[in-house]
PAROLO-295185 format. One record per residue: residue in one letter; z, y, x of N, C-alpha, C, CB in turn. Coordinates in steps of 0.2 Angstrom, whole numbers, plus 5000, padded with zeros to 4 digits. Glycine has a CB too. Example, Ala and Ser with C-alpha at 12.3 -4.5 7.8 and 13.67 -1.06 7.14 Angstrom:
A503949725066503949785062503949845066504549785057 S503549895064503649955068503950005064502949975070 
//
This chain:
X489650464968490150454973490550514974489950424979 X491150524974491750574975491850604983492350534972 X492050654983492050664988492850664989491650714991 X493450684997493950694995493850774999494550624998 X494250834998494150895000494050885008494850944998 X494250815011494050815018493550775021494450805021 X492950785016492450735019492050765023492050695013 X491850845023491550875029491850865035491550945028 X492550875034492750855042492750805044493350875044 X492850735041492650685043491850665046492850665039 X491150685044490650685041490650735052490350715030 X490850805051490650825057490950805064490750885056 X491550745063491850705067491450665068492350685066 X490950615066490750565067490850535064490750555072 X491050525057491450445057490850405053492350445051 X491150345052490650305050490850285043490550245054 X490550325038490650335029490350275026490150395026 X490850275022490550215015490850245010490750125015 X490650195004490950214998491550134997490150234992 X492050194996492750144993493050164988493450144999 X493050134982493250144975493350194973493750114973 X492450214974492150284971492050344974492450314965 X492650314983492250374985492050394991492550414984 X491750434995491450435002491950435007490950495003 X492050395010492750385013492650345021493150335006 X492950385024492650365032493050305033492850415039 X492750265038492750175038492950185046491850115036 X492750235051493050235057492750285059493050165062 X492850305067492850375071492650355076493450415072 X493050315081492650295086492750185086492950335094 X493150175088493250075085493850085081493549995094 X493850035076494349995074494949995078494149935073 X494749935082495149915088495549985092494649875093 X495250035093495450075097495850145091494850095101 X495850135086496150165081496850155078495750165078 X496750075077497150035079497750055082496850015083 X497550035088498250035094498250105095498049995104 X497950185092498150225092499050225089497550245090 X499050205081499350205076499950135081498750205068 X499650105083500250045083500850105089499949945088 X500350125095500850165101500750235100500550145109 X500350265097500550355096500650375091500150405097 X500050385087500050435080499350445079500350515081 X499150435071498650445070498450485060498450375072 X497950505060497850525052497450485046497550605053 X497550475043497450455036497250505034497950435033 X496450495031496550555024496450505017495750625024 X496950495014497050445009496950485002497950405009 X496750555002496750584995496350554990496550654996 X496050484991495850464985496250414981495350444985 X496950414981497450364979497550424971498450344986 X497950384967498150414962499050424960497650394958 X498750484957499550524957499650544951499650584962 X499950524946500450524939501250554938500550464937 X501150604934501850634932501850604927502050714932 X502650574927503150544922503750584920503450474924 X503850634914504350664913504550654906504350714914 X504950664905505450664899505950644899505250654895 X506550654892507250604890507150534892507550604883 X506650484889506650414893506150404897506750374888 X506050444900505550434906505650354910505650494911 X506250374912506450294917506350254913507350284919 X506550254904506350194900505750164900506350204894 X505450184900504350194901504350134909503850334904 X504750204913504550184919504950074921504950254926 X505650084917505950004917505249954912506750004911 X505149994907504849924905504249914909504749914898 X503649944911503149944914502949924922502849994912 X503649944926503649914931504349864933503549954936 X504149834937504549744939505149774943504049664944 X505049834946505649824951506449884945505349864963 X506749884947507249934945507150004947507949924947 X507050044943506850124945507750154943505950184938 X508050134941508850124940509250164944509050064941 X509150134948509550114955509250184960509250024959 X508650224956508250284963508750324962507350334963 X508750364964509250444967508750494969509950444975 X508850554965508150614968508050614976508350714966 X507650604978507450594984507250534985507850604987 X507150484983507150404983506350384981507750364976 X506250334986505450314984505650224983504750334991 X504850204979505250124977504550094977505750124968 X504650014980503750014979504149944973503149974990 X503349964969503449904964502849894961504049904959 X502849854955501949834952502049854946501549744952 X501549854943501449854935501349764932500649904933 X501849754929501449664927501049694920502249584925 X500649644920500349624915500849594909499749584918 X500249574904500949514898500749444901500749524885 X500249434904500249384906500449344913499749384904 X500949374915501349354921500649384927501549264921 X500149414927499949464931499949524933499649474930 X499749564939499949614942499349654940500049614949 X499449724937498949774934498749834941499249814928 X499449814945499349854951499949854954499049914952 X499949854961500549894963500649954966500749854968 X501349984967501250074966501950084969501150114956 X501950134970502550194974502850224967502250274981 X503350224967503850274960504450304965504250204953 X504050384964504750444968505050464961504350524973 X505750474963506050494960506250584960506450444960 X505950624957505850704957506450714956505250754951 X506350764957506950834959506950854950506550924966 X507250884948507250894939507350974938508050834935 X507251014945507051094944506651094936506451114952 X505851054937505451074932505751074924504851034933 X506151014923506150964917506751014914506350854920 X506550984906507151014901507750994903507050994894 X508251004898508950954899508750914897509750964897 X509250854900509150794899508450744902509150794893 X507850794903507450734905507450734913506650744902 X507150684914507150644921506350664923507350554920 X506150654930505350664931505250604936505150764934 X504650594936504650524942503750554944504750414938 X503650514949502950514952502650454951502850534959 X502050434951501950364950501250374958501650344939 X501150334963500750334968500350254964501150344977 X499850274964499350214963498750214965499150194956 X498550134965497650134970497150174967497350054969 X496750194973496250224969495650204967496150274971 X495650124966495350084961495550084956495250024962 X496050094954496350084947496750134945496650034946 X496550194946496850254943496550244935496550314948 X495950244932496050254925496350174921495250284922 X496450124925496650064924497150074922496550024928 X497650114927498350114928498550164921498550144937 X498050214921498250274917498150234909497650354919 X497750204908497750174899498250124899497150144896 X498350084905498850044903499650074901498950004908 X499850124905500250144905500450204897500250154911 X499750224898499850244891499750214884499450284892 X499550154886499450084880500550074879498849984887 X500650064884501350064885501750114882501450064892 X501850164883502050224880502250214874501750274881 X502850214870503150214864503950254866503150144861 X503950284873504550304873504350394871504950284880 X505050444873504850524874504950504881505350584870 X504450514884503950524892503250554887503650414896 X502950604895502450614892502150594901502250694887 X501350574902501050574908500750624910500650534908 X500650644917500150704917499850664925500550804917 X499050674923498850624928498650704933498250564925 X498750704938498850744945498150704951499850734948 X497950664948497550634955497050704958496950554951 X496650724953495950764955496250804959495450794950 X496950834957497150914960497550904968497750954954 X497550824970498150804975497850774980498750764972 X497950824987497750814994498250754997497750884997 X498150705001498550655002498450635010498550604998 X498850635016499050605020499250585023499050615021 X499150505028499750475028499650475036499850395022 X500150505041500050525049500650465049500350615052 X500450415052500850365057500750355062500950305055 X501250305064501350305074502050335075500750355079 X502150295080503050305081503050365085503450255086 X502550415085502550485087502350525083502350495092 X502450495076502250545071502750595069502150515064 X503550585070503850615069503850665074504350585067 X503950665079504050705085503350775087504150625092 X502650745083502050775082502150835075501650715080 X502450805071502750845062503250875065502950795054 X503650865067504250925067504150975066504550935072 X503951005071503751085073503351135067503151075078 X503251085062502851115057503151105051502051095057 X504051095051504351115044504951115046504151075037 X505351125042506151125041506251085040506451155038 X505951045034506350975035506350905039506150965029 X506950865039507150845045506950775044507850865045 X506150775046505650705046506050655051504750715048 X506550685058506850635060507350585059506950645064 X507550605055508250585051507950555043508850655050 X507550575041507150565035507350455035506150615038 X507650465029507550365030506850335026508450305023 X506950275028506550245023506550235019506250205024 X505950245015505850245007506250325004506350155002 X506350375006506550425005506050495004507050425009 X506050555004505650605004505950655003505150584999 X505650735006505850775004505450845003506350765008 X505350894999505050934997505251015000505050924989 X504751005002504851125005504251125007505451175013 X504151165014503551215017503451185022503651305019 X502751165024502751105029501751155030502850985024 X501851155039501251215040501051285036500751175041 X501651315035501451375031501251355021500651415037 X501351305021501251295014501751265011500551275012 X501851295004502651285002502451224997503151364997 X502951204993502851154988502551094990502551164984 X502651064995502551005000502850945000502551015005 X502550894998503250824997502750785003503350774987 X503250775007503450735013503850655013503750785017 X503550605011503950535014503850485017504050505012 X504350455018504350385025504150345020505250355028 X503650315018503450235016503150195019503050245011 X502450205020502250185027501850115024502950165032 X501150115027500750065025500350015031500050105021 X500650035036500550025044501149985047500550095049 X501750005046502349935048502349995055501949815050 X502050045057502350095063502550135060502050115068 X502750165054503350205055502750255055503950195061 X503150335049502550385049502950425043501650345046 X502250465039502450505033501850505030502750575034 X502150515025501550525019501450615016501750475012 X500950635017501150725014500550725009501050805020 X500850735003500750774996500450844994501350764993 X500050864993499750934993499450964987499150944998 X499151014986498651044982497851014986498851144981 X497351004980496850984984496551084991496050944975 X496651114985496551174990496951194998496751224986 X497351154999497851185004497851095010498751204999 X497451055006497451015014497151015018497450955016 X496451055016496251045023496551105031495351055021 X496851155029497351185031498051145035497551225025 X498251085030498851065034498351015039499651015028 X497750975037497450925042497350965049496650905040 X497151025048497051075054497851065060497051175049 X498251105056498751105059499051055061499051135057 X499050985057499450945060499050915067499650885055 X498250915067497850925072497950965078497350935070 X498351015077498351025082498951045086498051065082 X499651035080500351005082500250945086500650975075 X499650875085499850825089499350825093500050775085 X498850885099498650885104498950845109498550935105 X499650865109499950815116500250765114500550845119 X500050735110500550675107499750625107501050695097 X498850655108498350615108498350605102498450555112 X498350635098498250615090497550615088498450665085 X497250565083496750535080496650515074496550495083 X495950545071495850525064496050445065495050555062 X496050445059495950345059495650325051496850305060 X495050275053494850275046495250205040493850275046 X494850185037495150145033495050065036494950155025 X494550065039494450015043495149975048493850045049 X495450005051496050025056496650025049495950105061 X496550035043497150045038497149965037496950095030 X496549925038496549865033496849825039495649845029 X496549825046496949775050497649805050496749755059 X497949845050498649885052499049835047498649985051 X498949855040499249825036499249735036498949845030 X498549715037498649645036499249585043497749635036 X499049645047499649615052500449615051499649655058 X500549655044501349675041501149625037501549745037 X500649585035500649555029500649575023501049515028 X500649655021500649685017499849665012500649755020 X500249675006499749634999499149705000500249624987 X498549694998497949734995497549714991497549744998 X497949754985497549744978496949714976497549794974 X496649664974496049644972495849624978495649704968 X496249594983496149534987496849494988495949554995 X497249534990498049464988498349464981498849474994 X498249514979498649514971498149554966499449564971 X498149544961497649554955498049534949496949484956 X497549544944497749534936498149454937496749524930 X497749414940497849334940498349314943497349274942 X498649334946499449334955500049364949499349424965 X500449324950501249354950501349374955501749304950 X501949414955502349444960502749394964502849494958 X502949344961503349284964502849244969503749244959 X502249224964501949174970501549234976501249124966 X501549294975501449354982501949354987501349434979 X502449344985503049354988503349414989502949334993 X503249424983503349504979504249494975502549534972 X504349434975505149424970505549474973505649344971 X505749504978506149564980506049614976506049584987 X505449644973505149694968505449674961504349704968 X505449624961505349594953506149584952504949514953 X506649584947506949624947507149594941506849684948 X507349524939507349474934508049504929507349394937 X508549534932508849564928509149614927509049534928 X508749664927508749734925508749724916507949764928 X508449684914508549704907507649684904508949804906 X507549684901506549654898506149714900506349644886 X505649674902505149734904504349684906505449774913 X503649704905503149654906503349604910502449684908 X503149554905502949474907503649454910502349464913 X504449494909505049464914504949394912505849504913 X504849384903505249304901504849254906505149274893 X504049254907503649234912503749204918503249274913 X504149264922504349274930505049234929504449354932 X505449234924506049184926506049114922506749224924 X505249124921505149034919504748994927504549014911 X504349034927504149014935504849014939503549064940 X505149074941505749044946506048974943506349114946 X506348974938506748904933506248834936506648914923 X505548834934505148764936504748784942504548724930 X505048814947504748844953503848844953504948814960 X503648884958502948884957502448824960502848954960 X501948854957501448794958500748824968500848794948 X500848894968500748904975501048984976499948894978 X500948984984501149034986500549074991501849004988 X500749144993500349154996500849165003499849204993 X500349145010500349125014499949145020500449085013 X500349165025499949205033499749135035500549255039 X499249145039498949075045498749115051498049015042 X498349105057498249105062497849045063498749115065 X497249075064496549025066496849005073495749075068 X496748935075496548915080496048945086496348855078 X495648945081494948975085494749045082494348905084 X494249065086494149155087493749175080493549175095 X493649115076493149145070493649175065492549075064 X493549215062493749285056493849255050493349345054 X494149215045494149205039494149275035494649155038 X493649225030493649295024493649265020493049355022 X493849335013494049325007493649265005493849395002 X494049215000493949184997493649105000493749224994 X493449105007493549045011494248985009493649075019 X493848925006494048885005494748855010493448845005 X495348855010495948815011495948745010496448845006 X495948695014495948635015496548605018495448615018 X496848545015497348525020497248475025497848495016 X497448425029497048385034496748315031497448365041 X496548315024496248245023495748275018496748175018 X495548355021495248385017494848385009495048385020 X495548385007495548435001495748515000495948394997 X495448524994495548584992496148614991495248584988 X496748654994497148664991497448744990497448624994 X496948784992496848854992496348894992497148864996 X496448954993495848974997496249035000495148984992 X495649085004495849135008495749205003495349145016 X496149255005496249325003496249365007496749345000 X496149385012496149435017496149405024496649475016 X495649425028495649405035495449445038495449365036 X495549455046495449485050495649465057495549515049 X495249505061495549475070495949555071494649455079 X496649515073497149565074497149595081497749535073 X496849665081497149685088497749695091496949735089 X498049675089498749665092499049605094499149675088 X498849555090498649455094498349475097498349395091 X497549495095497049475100497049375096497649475110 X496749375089496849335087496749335079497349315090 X496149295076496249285068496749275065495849255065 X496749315060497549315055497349305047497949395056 X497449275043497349285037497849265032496949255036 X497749285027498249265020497849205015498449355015 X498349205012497949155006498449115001497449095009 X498249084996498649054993498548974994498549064987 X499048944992499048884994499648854989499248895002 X499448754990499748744985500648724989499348684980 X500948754983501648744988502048724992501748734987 X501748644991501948614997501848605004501748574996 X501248665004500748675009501048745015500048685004 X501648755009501748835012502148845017501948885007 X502248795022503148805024502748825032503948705023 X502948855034502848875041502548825047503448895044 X502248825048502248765054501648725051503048705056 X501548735046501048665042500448675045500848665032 X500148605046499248635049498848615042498848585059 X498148675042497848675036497148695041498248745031 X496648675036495848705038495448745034495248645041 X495148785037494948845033494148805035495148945037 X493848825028493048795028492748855029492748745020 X492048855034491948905036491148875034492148945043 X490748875030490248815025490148775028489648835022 X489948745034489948655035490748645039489148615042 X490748695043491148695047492048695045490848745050 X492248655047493248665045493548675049493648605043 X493848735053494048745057494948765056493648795059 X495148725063495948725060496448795061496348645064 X497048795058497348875057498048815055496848945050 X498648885058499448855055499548915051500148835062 X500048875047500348925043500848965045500648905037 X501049015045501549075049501849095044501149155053 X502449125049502949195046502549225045503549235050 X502549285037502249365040502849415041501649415034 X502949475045502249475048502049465050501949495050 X501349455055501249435061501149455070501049425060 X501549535066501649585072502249595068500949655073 X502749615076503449655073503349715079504349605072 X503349755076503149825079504149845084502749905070 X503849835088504549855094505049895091504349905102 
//
């Protein structure tokens, strides 16, 4: 099992460690719940340094990067971040991922440079596919082991970071980024993406130099009540945005259309994996979709809990569940057969003798003030 450069500090905090795709990785500090509503009303830290990080450069870099992901990397400007997937050829997702578009200081004339952010389950997944892919002049340079990663959200993350760079995180838009000296250490990329639906930054490091900026932003945000926050608190935060998590709502077997990922997908950009696929489903629309519910009652649906309609049959099943500290109430995703998916529909979640009833929702299911 891996460690990330901040697993001592976590380990002398208290937190409560597991192993999460490969690596010792803190699951909470003190509750969920209270970590939580940290991040929804102040500011909290992430130590995400086990995601992975790829450099894309060269003359057809963007070409590499068009045909292997669904959304238009086209359309970025240096400074620009972009969320999109990797399709499979078989109208599947290999993963979904952050593509920044770099500054071109490093690169020859003519080439372009991009970042690729990917799960850190599928870092060597992502790295052969993509290099399976490769027939343009791109070359890759995978950067994961050497790159420290934080992601500080809460609607007082900005007002907490200031102090500790020049660059101007208040004004800073979404999906954008920008690169300088952030707590005494130079070459620092800083962006607004955001995995919480409250509004934050993400900072990019050398693995040698974060446990230095953890320090300092620790103590930047004394008066703001700042708090570790483990992945426990990552997973309800996100699931209340409705935000997908790979290898529970989207996998090899999920389109981006029946995720409700078609905003990414990007049917006419020009061919790229599995497009002819995606604009034959849109053409004979799909056969399901996935879909937020809200339990009736206080029990927690999990992964893979049977989807029933009310003459109970089988018409789905569950992908992600949890009781939302922000309802105050179980929340879950899942797939469902089409018909099934429109808002308001009542459905029952089989909990093994038991069928307990739940409606189908907007996501998200929090909209953060």
């Amino acid at each position: 099992m891996k460690n990330t450069p901040l697993t001592e500090k976590h380990i002398a905090l208290g937190a409560k460690m597991a192993e999460f795709a490969g690596y010792n990785m803190p699951i909470s500090y003190t509750s969920i719940r209270e970590e939580h509503q940290c991040v929804r009303t102040g500011v909290g830290v992430f130590d995400v340094s086990h995601m992975g990080e790829f450099i894309v450069r060269g003359k057809e870099a963007l070409d590499l990067i068009q045909k292997v992901t669904s959304n238009d990397a086209s359309k970025l400007d240096i400074g620009d971040a972009q969320y999109s997937c990797l399709p499979n050829h078989n109208g599947g997702i290999v993963d979904d991922l952050l593509v920044y578009r770099l500054p071109e200081d490093m690169c020859a004339e003519g080439e372009k440079a991009f970042m690729l952010v990917v799960n850190a389950a599928n870092i060597e997944k992502d790295w052969n596919w993509i290099n399976q892919e490769n027939s343009f002049d791109a070359r890759l340079i995978d950067i994961s082991e050497e790159t420290g990663l934080l992601a500080v959200q809460g609607p007082k993350a900005a007002d907490a970071l200031q102090p500790l760079t020049g660059i101007d995180l208040k004004n800073m838009k979404y999906y954008t980024f920008g690169k300088g000296t952030f707590a005494g250490v130079d070459n620092v990329l800083i962006s607004a993406t955001g995995y919480t639906g409250s509004g934050g930054f993400e900072i990019y490091a050398r693995n040698e130099d974060i446990v230095k900026i953890w320090d300092a932003i620790f103590e930047a945000g004394k008066d703001y009540g700042i708090q570790p926050i483990g992945l426990g608190a990552r997973d309800t935060l996100r699931l209340e945005m409705g935000y997908a998590l790979y290898g529970n709502d989207i996998d090899d077997t999920t389109s981006p259309l029946e995720a409700g990922l078609g905003w990414i997908t990007k049917l006419n950009k020009g061919e790229f994996n599995s497009a002819e696929i995606f604009r034959k489903q849109k053409e004979e629309g799909l056969k399901r979709r996935l879909v937020g519910f809200v339990m009736d009652e206080r029990r927690v649906p999990r992964h893979d809990y049977p989807i029933l309609n009310e003459a109970g049959e089988t018409i789905g099943k569950v992908t992600s569940g949890t009781h939302s500290p922000s309802l105050d109430k179980p929340v879950g995703m899942g797939y469902v057969q089409t018909a099934y998916a429109k808002p308001g529909t009542k459905v029952l979640i089989e909990f093994g003798r038991k069928q307990l009833p739940a409606t189908v929702t907007k996501i998200p299911f929090y909209k953060p003030e």
